[in-house]
Structure formats: structure tokens, C-alpha cells
N, C-alpha and C positions, 0 to 999 in steps of 0.2 A: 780586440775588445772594443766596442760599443760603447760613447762618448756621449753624456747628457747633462744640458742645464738646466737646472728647475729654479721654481718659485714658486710663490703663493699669487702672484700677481705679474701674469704674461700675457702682452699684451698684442693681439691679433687680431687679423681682420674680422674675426666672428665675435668678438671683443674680450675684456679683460678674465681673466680664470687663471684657479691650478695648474699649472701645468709644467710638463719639461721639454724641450729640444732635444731630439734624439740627430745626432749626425752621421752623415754617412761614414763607413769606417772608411780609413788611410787621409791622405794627408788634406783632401778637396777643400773642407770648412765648408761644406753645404747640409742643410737640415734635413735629414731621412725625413722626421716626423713631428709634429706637434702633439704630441696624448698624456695621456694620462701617469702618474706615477709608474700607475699598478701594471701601466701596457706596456714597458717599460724591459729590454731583454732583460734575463737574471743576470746574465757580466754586467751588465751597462755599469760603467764607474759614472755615478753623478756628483758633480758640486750643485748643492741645494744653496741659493743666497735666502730661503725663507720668505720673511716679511718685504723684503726689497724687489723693483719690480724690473723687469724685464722689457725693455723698447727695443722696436726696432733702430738698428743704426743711423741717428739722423743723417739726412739728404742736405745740403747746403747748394743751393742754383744758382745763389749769385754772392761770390766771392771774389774780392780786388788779389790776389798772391801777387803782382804785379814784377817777377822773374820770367826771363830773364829784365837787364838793363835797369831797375828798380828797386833790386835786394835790399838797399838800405832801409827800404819804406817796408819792404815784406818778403820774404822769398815761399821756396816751396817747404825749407825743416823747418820755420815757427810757424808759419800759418795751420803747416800739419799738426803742430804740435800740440797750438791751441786746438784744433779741431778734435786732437784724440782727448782731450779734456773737458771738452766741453759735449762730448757725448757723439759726436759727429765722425762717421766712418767714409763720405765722399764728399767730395767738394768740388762743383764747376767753377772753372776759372774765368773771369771777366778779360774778354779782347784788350783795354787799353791800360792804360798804367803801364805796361810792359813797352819794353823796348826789345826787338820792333811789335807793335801792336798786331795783333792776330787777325791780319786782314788778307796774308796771303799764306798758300801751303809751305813757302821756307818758311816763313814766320812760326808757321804751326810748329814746323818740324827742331824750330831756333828754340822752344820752348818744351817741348818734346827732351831734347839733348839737356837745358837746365834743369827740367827735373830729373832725371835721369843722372847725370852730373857723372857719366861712367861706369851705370849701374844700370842692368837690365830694367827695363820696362818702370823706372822710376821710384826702384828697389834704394835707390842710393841714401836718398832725402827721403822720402815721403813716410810717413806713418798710417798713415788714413789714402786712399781711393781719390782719384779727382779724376777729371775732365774737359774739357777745351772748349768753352762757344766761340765761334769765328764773328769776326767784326763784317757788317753791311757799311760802307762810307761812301762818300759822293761819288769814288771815281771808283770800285772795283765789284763793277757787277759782272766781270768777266771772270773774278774770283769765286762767285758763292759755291757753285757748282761743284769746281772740283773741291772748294773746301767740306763740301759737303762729304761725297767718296771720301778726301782721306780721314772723316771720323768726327769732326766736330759736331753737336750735342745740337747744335741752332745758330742762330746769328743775334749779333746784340748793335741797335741803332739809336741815334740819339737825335734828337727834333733841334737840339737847340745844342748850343755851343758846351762838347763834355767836358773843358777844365785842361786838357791836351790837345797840344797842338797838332799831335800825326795822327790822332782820330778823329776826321773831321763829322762835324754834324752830317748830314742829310736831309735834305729839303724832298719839296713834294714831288718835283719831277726828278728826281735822283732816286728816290724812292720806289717809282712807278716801272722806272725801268730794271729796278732789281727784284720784285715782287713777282713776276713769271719764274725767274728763276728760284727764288724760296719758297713759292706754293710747289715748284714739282719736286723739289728737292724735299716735302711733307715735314720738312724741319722748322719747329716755332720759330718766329721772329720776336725779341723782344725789346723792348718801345719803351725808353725813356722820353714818359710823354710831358713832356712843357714843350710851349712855344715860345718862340720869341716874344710874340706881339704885346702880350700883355704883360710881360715883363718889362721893355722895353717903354713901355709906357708908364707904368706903376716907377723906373728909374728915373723918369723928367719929373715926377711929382717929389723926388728924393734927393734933391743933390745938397742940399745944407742939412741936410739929418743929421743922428748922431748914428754912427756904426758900431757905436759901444750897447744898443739898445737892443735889445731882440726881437723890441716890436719892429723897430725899422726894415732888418734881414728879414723877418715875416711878412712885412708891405713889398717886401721886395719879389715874392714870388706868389704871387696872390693865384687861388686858386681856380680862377680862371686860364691860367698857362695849363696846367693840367684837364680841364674841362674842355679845351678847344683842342688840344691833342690826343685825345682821347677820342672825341666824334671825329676828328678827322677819320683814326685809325678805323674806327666804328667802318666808315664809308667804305676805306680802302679793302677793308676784310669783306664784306661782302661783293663789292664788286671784283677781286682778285682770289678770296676763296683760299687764303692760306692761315695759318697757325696762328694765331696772335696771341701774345703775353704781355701783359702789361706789368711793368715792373714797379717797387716802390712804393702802389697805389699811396698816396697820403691825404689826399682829401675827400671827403667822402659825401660830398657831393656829387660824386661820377659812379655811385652806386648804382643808383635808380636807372641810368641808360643802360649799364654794365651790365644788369640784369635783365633789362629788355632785349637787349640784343643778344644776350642768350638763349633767351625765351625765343628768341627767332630761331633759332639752329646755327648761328655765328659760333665756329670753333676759337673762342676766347677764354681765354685765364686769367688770372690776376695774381698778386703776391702785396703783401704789404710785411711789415719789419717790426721788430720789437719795439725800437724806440718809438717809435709813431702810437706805439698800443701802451706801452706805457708813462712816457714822458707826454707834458703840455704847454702850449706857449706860457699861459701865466702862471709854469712854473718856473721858468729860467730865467736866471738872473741877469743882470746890464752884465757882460762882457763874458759869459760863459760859451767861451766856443767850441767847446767840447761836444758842444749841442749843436753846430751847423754841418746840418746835409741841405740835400735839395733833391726832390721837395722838399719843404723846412716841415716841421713838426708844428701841429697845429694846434689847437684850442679844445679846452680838454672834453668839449660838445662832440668836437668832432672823431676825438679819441675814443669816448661811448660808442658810438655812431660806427665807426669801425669795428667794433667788437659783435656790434649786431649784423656787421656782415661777414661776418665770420660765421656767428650765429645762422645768418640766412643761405650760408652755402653761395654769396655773393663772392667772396674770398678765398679764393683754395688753399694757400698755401701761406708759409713766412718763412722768411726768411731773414739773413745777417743783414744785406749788402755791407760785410767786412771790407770797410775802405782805408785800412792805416796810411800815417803817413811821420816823416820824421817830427818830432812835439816840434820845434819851431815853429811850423806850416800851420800849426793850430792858432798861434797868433797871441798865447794866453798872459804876454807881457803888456801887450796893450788894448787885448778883448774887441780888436777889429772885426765883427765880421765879414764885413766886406773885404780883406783880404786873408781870413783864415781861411783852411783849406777844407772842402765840405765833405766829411764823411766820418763814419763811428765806427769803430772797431768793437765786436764782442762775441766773437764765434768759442771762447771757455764760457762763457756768462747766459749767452741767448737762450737756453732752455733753461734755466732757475729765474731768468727774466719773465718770460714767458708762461711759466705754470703760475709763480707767484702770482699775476695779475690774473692770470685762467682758473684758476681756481678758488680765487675769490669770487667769480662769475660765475661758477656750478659750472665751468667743463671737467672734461674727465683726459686720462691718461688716455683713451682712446681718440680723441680731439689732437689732442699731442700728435700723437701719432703719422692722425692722417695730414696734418698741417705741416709736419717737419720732417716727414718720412716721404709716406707714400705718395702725396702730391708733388711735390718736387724730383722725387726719383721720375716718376710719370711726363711730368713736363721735360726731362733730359733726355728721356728713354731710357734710363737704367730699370725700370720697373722688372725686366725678368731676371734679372741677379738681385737688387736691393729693394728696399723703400717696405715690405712688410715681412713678419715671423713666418712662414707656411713650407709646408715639405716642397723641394725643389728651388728653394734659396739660398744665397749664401749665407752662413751663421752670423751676421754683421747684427750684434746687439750695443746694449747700453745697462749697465745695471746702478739703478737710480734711486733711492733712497727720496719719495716726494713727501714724509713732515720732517724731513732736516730740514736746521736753517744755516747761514753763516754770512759774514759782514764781504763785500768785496774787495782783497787788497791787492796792491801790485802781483804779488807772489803768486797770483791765482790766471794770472790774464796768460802766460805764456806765449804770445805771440810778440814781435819782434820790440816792440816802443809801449813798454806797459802803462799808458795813460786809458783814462775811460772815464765817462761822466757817470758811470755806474760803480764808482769807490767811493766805499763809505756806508754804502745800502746795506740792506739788511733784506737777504734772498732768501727763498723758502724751494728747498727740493736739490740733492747734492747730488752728481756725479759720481759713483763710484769705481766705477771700473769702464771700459770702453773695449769690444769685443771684434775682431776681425777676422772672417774666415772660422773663427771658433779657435780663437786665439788672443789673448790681451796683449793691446797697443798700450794700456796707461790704466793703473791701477793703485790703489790708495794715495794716491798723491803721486807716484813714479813714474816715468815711462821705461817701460821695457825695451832693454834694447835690444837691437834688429827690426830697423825699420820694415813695413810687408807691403805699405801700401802699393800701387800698381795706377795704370792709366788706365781707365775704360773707356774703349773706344766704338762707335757706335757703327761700323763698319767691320 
């Protein structure tokens, strides 16, 4: 018998409409067809959700799960968790936080066996799909390569000192000798781009500050670290010819080249994150460090300013960067930012984040889409199994109810340490069920149990 899911609002590349999911029969979870009701075989058993709408499975490219050696900050069953809650059917894993960092093929394979955890192909733990980017660091460019063969997604490098000590930064000649091997390898590089230099100097104008201030952590990463590692990358991509992804984007002042140098035919992408779109420096208060990432969250000119390049096709993509870590690390007894630890966890939260503020702005569910689906799937390479609804994909939905509202509380975040500067709000657009394979991971508030997620590996 012939397996169908309808709605009034399905939403696919040729954009929102009537429609149903017709699936292949037996056990695949792959879409025969997108048509009509009426096209529809006479067996076909349909669940109709009606008025609620139908997304593809969002795509998540930049996720901390930081397993193995890290669990207590996050592992692979609550980051899954949240992910099947928060609408999210894959999740690419971030090189560092982990113990040992994902910069060589045991490593790869060290984190392989922890999600896996005894369980085929990551059957044990996983609820939702995820993926591996392999770490680029000063000394393993004799790595990239074969990390490449065994599957990893791309490489992820950092300009300036990331927070851990076994992933080291990468400077410019460290860099130049691993870029042959990442252009042939045709795997994106992705570029946490600040520099040192202007940090470093914006720090001698800072040492009697108050670190309770958020203007001070904001003086502290000024966006010039960003502007000058950005043209650098600018240089290196055309004269090297490989992938470039720029992660994080938060200032938006590195638009205007961004777009120039696409304009040239530079294979560049960019991603920017909820919080930067919807949080602003002069909204956050003296010691709320719930609010420190880096780049830090900017000035809420600049917040517009990102939304229009979103608008201008400047921006592809958004994403978590889901970075938990144990609530101590955040600092929130004495509102240091200088030694809270920089990153926001919100992969249950990030699409009612996100529409809320996108739809205030006249985007549409198909915005959504392309920003949390399809481009991200696309910059991983999962685009021929996930990232949009079309015959020949796997059944990975979301069924999403966007004029709910509801308040954010602990009970709702599911992943491992439920803090978030996003309780208390009041979000507009609910999750209702989350779909795999043509199968529910997590529905009315439940998860189903028997974990299905699986590794996708790009090899």
C-alpha cells in the first residue's frame, strides 16, 4: 500500500502549494512524488496535517555535539534530541570540542564508534542524520587528504586562537601549504574569520575595563578582526581556487566585498546565525553572558543590515553554531565576560527564532527553506538525499504550525544543560512533529522511541 503526506502548505523548490508526498513503497523513506491530492494512487493511506505546513528537514552545518571526550558539555543523544525538536533531521559535527579533535582519520573513526556507541552506523544514539567536517591545523596538512576519502563533509579552520588548546589556530603560511590539498580535495573550507591583530590591539586599550559591560566584550572584537580575515581569505580563494565558506558572518560590514568577489566568479558562501539576527548589543545587559559568542553580536544597525543580506542573496544560509557548554563556564555568578565561555546553544529554538523575526520582515516559508535546508545541505554535500521536498529524496520533513505562539522554557530546549538567553521570549511558529525517512523521530512534545538517525558520509 502506497504511503502519503499532505497539506495545504508544502513547501518545495517550485514554492509553497497543496500538496502530498507520495513515497516509495517498502521500507526506503524516499519520495515517489510530489502531486496533487487527486494524483494520488486509490490505496494510498494519507495522513493529511491540513492547515500546518510542511518543510523540508532542516540542515544544521555548524554544530559543537563535542563526543567523544566532552559528553558532559554535549554528546550525540541530547544534541539529537534537541535537533529532532527543533525541526532538524542532520546535523554536521564541529572538528574541536571533542576529544581527540577531528583532525586525523582515527580521530574521525574515535567519533564514528561514539556515536555509534555499539550500534550500527550510529543507530545506537542518534535520532536525527549528522556528519563529520574534519579540522585544517598548523601541523596536519599531511591529514586533509585522506580525511577527505574517509567521508568528512570539509575542513573547519580558525585565524585566531579557538578556545582549545589541541585545535590549534592556523596562520598564513600554515594555511597556504594546506590549500593545494583542500582545492583538490573540492571540499569547502570553513573560516573562522578574525584576526588576531586587531584584537590584540583593541586589548591594550582594555585592561582597567569593566568585564561586567558588554560594551567592553564588544570593544573587544571589533569588527575589523573580521574585515581583515575575510580579504585575506578573499586573496587566498582566488589565487588557490578552492571552496570557501565563511562561517558566523557577524558584521556586516564584509557584505559589500562578499558580494564583489562573488560577482567575480569566487566559489564563496557565507552563513550568519540566529542570534546575530535577532539579538543587539544595546540590548544586553551588564553581565549577561548568555550572550557571549565571538564574533560578539553587534548593534542592532547592524542586525538590519544583515537581514538585507539575506534579502540580497549576500547570505546563503543560517545556521545554530550550537556551542553548549557546562552553566558554570558561562560565568553568570559574577557576569565576567572575559572569562565566560563564548557560545549559545539553540538547535530546539532556532526556527521559531528565526521565522518570528523573518516574518516580521515579509519572508516567507520558502526563505526558510532555502536558508535552513537547502543551502546548508548543499554546502555539506548532502544535497542528493536531503535539504529539499522533490521525487528522489529522502522523506526528511518538519510539520510546523507558523501562527502558533509559545513562551520559551527549560522543558522545551532538550539538549544536554537547558540554559539559553532565549527563556522567557515569547516565539511565534511551533514544531510539531519532525519526520525521517517518512517516519517520526519526535512528535507532540514526545520522542519516539528507536533512535534511526544514521552517519552520512560523503564517500
Amino acid at each position: 500500500m502506497a504511503h502519503a503526506f499532505a497539506a495545504n502548505r508544502v513547501v518545495t523548490p517550485q514554492g509553497t502549494r497543496r500538496a502530498a508526498l507520495l513515497l516509495e513503497d517498502g521500507p526506503a523513506g524516499v519520495i515517489r512524488a510530489v502531486c496533487d491530492l487527486g494524483d494520488l494512487p486509490a490505496d494510498a493511506e494519507v495522513v493529511d496535517f491540513g492547515e500546518r505546513a510542511l518543510l523540508p528537514g532542516l540542515v544544521d552545518s555548524h554544530v559543537h555535539i563535542n563526543e567523544p571526550g566532552r559528553t558532559e558539555w554535549e554528546g550525540f543523544a541530547t544534541a539529537t534530541r534537541a535537533a529532532a525538536a527543533g525541526g532538524y533531521t542532520a546535523l554536521v559535527d564541529m572538528p574541536l570540542n571533542c576529544l581527540p579533535e577531528t583532525t586525523t582519520v582515527a580521530a574521525l573513526e574515535a567519533k564514528r564508534a561514539a556515536a555509534s556507541a555499539g550500534g550500527p552506523a550510529g543507530q545506537a544514539q542518534c535520532l536525527v542524520d549528522w556528519a563529520a567536517w574534519g579540522g585544517a591545523v598548523a601541523d596536519n596538512q599531511a591529514h586533509l587528504l585522506p580525511l577527505a576519502r574517509a567521508g568528512v563533509a570539509g575542513f573547519k579552520c580558525f585565524l585566531i586562537y579557538p578556545g582549545c588548546d589541541g585545535f590549534t589556530m592556523i596562520d598564513r603560511v600554515q594555511l597556504e601549504r594546506a590549500l593545494p590539498a583542500i582545492a583538490e580535495s573540492r571540499l569547502p573550507l570553513l573560516v573562522h574569520a578574525e584576526l588576531a591583530g586587531p584584537i590584540d590591539a583593541a586589548a591594550a586599550n582594555l585592561r582597567d575595563a569593566n568585564w561586567r559591560e558588554y560594551a567592553t566584550y564588544l570593544a573587544s572584537r571589533p569588527d575589523e578582526a573580521e574585515l581583515e580575515a575575510i580579504r585575506l581569505m578573499i586573496q587566498l580563494c582566488r589565487r588557490y581556487a578552492f571552496r570557501l565558506h565563511i562561517v558566523h558572518l557577524s558584521t556586516a560590514q564584509a557584505l559589500r566585498e562578499l558580494q564583489a568577489a562573488r560577482a567575480e566568479g569566487l566559489p564563496i558562501t557565507v552563513e550568519t546565525c540566529p542570534h546575530y539576527l535577532h539579538f543587539a548589543a544595546e540590548e544586553i545587559a551588564d553581565g549577561a553572558t548568555l550572550l557571549k559568542c565571538a564574533p560578539p553580536i553587534r548593534g542592532a544597525g547592524n542586525r538590519a543590515a544583515l537581514w538585507q543580506g539575506l534579502r540580497a542573496g549576500i547570505i546563503d544560509l543560517i545556521v545554530t553554531d550550537h556551542s553548549p557548554c557546562p552553566p558554570a563556564m558561562k560565568h553568570a555568578d559574577d557576569g565576567r565576560f572575559d572569562l565566560a565561555w563564548g557560545g549559545i546553544a539553540s538547535l530546539s529554538v532556532a526556527l521559531p527564532v528565526v521565522w518570528t523575526d523573518a516574518s516580521r520582515r515579509g519572508f516567507s516559508l520558502d526563505d526558510i527553506a532555502r536558508w535552513m535546508s537547502a543551502a546548508p545541505a548543499a554546502l555539506a554535500g548532502l544535497n542528493a538525499r536531503a535539504g529539499v521536498l522533490q521525487a528522489g529524496r529522502e522523506a526528511n520533513f518538519v510539520v510546523f504550525d507558523p501562527e502558533a505562539q509559545f513562551v520559551v522554557a527549560p522543558e522545551r530546549l532538550h539538549y544536554r544543560h537547558p540554559i539559553s538567553p532565549y527563556l522567557g521570549e515569547t516565539l511565534r511558529g511551533v514544531v510539531e512533529a519532525t519526520y525521517l525517512r517518512g517516519e517520526p523521530v519526535y512528535r507532540t512534545g514526545e520522542f519516539i522511541s528507536g533512535a534511526r538517525g544514521r552517519e552520512l558520509r560523503l564517500c
